[in-house]
C-alpha positions as a Markdown table, in Angstrom:
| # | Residue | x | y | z |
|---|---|---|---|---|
| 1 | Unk | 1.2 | 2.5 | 10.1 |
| 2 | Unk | 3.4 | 0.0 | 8.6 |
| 3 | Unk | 2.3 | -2.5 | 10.8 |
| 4 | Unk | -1.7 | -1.7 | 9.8 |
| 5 | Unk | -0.8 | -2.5 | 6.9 |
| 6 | Unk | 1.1 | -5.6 | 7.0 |
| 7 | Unk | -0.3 | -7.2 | 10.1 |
| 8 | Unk | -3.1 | -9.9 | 8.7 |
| 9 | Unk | -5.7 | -10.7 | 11.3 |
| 10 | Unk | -6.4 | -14.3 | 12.5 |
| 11 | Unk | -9.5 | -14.5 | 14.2 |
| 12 | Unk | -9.9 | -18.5 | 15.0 |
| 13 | Unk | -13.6 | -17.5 | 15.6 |
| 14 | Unk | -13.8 | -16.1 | 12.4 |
| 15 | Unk | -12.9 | -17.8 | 9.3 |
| 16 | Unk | -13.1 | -15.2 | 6.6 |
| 17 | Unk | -10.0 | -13.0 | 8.3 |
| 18 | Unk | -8.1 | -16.6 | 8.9 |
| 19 | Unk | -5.6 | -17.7 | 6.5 |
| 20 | Unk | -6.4 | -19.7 | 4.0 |
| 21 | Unk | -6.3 | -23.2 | 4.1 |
| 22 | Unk | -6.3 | -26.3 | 1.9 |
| 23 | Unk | -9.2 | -28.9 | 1.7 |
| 24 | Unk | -7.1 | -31.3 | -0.5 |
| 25 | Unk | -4.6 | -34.1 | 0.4 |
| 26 | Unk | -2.5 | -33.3 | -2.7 |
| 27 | Unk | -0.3 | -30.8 | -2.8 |
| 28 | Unk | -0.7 | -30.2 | -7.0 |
| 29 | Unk | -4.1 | -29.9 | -6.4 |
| 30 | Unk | -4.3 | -27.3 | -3.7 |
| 31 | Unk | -6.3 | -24.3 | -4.1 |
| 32 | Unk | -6.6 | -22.4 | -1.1 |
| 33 | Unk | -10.0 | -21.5 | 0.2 |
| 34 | Unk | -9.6 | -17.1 | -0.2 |
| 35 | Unk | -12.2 | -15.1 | 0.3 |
| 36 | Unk | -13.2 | -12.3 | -1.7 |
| 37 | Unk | -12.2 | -9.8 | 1.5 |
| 38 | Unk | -8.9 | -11.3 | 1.7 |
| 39 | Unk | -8.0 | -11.2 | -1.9 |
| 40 | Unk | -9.7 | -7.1 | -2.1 |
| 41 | Unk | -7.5 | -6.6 | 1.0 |
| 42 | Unk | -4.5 | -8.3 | 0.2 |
| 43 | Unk | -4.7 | -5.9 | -3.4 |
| 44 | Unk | -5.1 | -3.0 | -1.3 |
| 45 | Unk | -2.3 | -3.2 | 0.7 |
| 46 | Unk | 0.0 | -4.1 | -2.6 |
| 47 | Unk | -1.3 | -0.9 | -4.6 |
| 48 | Unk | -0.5 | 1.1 | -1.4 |
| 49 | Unk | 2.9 | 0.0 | -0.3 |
| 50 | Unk | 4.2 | 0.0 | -4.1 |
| 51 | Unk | 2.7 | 3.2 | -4.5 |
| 52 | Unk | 4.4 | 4.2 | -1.3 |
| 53 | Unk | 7.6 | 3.2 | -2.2 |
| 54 | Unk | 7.3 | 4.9 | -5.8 |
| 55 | Unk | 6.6 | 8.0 | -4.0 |
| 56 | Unk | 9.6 | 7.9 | -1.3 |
| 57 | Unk | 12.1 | 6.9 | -4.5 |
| 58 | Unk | 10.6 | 10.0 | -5.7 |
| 59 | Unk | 11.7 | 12.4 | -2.4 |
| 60 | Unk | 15.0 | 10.6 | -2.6 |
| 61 | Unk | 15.3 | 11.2 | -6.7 |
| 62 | Unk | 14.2 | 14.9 | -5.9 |
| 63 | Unk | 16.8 | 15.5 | -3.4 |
| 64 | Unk | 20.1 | 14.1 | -5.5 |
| 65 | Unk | 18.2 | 16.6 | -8.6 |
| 66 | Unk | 18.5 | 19.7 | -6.0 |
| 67 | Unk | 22.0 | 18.5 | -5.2 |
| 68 | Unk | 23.1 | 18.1 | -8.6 |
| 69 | Unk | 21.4 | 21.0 | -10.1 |
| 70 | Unk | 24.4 | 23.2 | -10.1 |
| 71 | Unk | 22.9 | 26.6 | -9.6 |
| 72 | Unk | 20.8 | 26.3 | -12.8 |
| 73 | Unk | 17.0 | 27.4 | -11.8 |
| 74 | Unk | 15.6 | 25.7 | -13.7 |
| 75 | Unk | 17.0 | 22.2 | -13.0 |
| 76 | Unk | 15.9 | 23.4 | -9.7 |
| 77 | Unk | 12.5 | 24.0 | -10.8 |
| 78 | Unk | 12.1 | 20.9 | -11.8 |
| 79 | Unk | 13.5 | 19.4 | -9.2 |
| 80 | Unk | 11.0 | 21.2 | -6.7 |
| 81 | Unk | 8.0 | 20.7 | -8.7 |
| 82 | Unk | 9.1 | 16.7 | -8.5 |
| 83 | Unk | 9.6 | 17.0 | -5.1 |
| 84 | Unk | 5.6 | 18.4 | -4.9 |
| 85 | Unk | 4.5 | 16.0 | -6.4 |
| 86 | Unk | 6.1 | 12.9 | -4.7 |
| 87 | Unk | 4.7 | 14.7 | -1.3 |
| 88 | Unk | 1.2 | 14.8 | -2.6 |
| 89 | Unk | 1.9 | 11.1 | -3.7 |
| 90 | Unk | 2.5 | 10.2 | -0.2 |
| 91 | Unk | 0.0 | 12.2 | 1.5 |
| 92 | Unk | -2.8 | 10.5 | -1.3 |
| 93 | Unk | -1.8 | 7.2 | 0.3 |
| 94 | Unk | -2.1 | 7.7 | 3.6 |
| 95 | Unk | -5.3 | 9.1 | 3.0 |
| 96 | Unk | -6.5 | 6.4 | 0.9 |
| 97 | Unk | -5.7 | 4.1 | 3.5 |
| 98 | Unk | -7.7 | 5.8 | 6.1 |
| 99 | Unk | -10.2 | 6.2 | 3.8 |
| 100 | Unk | -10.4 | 2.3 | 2.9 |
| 101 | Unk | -10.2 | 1.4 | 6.7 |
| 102 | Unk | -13.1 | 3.9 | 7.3 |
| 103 | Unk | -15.0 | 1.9 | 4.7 |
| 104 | Unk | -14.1 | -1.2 | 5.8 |
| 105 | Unk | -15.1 | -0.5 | 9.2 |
| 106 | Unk | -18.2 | 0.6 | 8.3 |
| 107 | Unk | -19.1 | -2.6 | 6.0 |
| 108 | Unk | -18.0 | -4.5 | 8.7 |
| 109 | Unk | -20.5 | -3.5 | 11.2 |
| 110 | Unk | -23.3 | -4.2 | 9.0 |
């Protein structure tokens, strides 16, 4: 899934999936030539990963709060209900990224 994520398509056929390229001969002056689907895309897969990675610190900060809890339930608790929610987290995001790749998919074939 990682790779869906990170892999940029370059369609030589296609120039609004190629990457972008500069139309001036200074290098101050360079602006690259982005489309609007690159730039939506490129947010999307920024919001997901970091969101991602949120989430899995999350599992990982859950955990060391079970370990550390000492027997007290309601450290535990907590530490469960933490746990929850980083899972849910994780589980929005993969569904939010099939759900924009269904989209996409769709407006593509228009």
């Amino acid at each position: 899934m990682l790779n869906l994520l990170l892999a940029d398509r370059i369609d030589p056929n296609n120039p609004s999936v190629n990457l972008p390229t500069c139309t001036s001969t200074s290098v101050d002056n360079c602006i690259p030539n982005t489309s609007f689907e690159t730039l939506f895309g490129t947010g999307i897969k920024v919001v997901l990963i970091t969101v991602a990675v949120a989430a899995f610190i999350g599992i990982v900060y859950s955990g060391l709060m079970m370990i550390t809890s000492g027997g007290d339930a309601t450290k535990f608790a907590l530490a469960k209900k933490n746990l929850l929610y980083a899972v849910i987290g994780i589980i929005v995001v993969i569904l939010a990224f099939f759900i924009i790749s269904l989209a996409y998919g769709f407006a593509g074939s228009l």
